[in-house]
C-alpha positions as CSV (number, residue, x, y, z in Angstrom):
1,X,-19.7,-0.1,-24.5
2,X,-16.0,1.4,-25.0
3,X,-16.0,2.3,-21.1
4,X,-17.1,-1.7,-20.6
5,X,-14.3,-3.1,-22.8
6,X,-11.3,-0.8,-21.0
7,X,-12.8,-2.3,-17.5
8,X,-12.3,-5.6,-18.9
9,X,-9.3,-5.0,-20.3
10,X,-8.0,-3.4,-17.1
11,X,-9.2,-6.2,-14.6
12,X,-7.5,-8.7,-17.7
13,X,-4.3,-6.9,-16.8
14,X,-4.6,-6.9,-13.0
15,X,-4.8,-10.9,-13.4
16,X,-1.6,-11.2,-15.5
17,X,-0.3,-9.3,-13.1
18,X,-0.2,-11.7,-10.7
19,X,0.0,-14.6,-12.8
20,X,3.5,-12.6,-13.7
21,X,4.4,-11.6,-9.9
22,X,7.1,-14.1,-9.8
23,X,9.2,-12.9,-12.8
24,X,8.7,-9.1,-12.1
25,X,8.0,-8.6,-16.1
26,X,6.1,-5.7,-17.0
27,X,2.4,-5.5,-17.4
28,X,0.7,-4.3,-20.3
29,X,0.0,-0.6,-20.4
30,X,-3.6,0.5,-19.7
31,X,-3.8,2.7,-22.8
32,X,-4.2,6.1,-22.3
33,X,-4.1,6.2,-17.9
34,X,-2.5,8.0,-15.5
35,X,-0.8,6.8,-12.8
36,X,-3.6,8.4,-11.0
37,X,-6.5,7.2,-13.4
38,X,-5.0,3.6,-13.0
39,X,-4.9,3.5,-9.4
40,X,-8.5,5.0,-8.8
41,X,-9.4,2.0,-10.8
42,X,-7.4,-0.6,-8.9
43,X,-9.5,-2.5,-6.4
44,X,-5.9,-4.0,-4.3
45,X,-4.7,-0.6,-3.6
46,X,-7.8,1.6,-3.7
47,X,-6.8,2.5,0.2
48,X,-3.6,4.4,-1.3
49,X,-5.3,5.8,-3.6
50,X,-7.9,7.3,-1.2
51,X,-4.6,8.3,1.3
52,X,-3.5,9.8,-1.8
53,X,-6.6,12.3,-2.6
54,X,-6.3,12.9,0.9
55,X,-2.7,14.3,0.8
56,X,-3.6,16.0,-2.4
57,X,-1.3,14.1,-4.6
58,X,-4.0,12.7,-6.8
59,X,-3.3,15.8,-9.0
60,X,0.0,15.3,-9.3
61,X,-0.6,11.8,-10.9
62,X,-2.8,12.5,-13.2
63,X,-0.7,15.2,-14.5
64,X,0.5,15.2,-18.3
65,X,2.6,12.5,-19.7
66,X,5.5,15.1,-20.0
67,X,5.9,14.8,-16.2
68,X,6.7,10.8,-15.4
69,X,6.3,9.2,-11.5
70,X,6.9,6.3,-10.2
71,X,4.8,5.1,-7.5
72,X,5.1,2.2,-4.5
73,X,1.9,1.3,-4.0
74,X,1.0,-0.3,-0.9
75,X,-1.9,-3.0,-1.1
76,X,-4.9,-2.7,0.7
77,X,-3.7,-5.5,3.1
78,X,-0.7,-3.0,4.3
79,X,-3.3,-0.1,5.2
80,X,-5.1,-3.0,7.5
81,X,-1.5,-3.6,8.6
82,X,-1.3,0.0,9.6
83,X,-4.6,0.1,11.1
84,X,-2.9,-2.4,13.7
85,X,-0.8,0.3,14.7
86,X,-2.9,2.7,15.3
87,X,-3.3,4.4,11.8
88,X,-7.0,4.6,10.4
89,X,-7.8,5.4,7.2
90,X,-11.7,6.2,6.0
91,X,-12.4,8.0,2.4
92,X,-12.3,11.3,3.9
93,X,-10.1,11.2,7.3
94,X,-6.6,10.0,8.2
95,X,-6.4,9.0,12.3
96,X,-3.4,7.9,14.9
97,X,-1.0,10.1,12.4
98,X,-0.8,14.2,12.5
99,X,-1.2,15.9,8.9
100,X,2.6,16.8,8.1
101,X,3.5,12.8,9.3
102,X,0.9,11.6,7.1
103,X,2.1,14.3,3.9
104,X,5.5,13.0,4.5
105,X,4.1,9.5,4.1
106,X,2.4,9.8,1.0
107,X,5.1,11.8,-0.5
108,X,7.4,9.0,0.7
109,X,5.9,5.9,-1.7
110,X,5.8,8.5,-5.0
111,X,9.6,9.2,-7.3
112,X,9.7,11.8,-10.0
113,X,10.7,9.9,-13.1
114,X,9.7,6.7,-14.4
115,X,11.7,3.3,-12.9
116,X,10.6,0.3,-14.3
117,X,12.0,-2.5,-12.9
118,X,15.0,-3.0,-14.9
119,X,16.2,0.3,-14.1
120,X,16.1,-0.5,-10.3
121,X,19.5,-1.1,-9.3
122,X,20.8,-2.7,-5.8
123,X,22.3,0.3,-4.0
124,X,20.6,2.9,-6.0
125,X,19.1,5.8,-4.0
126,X,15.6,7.5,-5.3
127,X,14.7,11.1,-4.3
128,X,11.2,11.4,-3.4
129,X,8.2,13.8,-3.5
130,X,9.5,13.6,0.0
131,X,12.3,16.2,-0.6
132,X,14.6,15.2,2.5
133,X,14.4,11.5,2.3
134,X,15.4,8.9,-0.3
135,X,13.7,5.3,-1.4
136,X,17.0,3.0,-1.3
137,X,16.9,0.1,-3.7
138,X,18.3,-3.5,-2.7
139,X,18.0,-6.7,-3.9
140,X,18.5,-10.5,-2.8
141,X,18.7,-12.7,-6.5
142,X,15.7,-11.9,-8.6
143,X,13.7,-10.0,-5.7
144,X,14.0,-5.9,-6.0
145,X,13.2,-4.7,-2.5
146,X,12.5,-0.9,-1.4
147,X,13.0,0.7,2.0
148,X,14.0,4.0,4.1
149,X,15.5,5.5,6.9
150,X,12.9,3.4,9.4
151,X,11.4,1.0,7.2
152,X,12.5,-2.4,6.9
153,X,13.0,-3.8,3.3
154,X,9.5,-4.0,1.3
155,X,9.9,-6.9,-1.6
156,X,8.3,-5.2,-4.9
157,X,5.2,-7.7,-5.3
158,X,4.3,-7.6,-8.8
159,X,5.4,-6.8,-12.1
160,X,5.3,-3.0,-12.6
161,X,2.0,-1.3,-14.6
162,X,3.0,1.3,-17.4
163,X,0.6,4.3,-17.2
164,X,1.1,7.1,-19.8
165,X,3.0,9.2,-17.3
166,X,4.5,7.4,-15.4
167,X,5.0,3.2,-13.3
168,X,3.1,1.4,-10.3
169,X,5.2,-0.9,-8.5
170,X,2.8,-2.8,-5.8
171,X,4.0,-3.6,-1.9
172,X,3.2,-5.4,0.2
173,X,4.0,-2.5,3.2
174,X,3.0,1.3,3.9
175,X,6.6,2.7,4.2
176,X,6.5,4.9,7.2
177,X,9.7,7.5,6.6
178,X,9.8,8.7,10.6
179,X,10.1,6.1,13.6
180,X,7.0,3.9,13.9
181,X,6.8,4.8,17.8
182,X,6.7,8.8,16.7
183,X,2.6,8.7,15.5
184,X,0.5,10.6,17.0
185,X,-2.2,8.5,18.1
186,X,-5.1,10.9,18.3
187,X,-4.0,13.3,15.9
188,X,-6.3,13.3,12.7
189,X,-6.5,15.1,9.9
190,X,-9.2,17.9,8.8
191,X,-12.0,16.4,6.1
């Protein structure tokens, strides 16, 4: 019955998040989540979180709250973007992308620390699990975008989710931190 009434109160918050979208204002915490926990439970980016288990980086966010991440999740609609160009995803393989590309990827949407909206700042410069290559932060009025290297400016799409360790920013875009024309179209990654 307890198990029933976090589900509601989890797919309660998903609505207000949308219903808050516009004014970037945080959601409610899921009591008790991980980032990890949070997203496994997230039907609009359950495709990130399966790239994520993949890469083996669902450990990492459901570590302890002592260790805080901040994670650019990329909707289910940007993996079908992806899929476009070349890039399929299933639960248990990754193809069109060789297996450092696609680590680098992963490790690209995922910050050490926790950045809630309001401590995103236009011309501020993340570090990412993704050592070598920084998430830099612009913005255009109200709307806090994200981008890299080679990626074009992703708009944050909703207000942020607090997990116990850690924040989930949705996009609406799978950052790719290497030139687009550099995947490998029939490399794939081992199950």
């Amino acid at each position: 019955m307890r198990r029933l009434l976090l589900v509601f109160l989890f797919l309660l918050t998903l609505a207000s998040v949308q219903a808050q979208a516009q004014t970037l204002k945080p959601v409610p915490p899921v009591q008790g989540k991980t980032v990890g926990q949070t997203l496994a439970m997230m039907g609009i980016a359950s495709r990130f979180y399966s790239a994520l288990k993949l890469a083996k980086l669902d450990s990492i966010l459901n570590s302890t709250p002592k260790v805080q991440y901040t994670v650019f999740a990329p909707t289910n609609d940007a993996f079908d973007r992806l899929e476009e160009k070349g890039v399929k995803l299933t639960s248990s393989s990754v193809k069109g992308i060789d297996p450092h590309q696609f680590d680098l990827m992963m490790k690209f949407h995922v910050v050490p620390g926790r950045y809630t909206t309001e401590a995103l700042k236009a011309g501020q410069s993340l570090r990412t699990l993704n050592t070598v290559l920084n998430i830099k932060i612009t913005a255009q009025g109200p709307k806090i975008f994200v981008s890299g290297l080679n990626t074009a400016p992703v708009e944050l799409r909703n207000a942020y989710i607090l997990c116990n360790n850690g924040v989930i920013h949705l996009i609406d875009d799978v950052m790719i931190p290497f030139s687009r024309n550099q995947l490998k179209p029939n490399a794939e990654l081992p199950k």
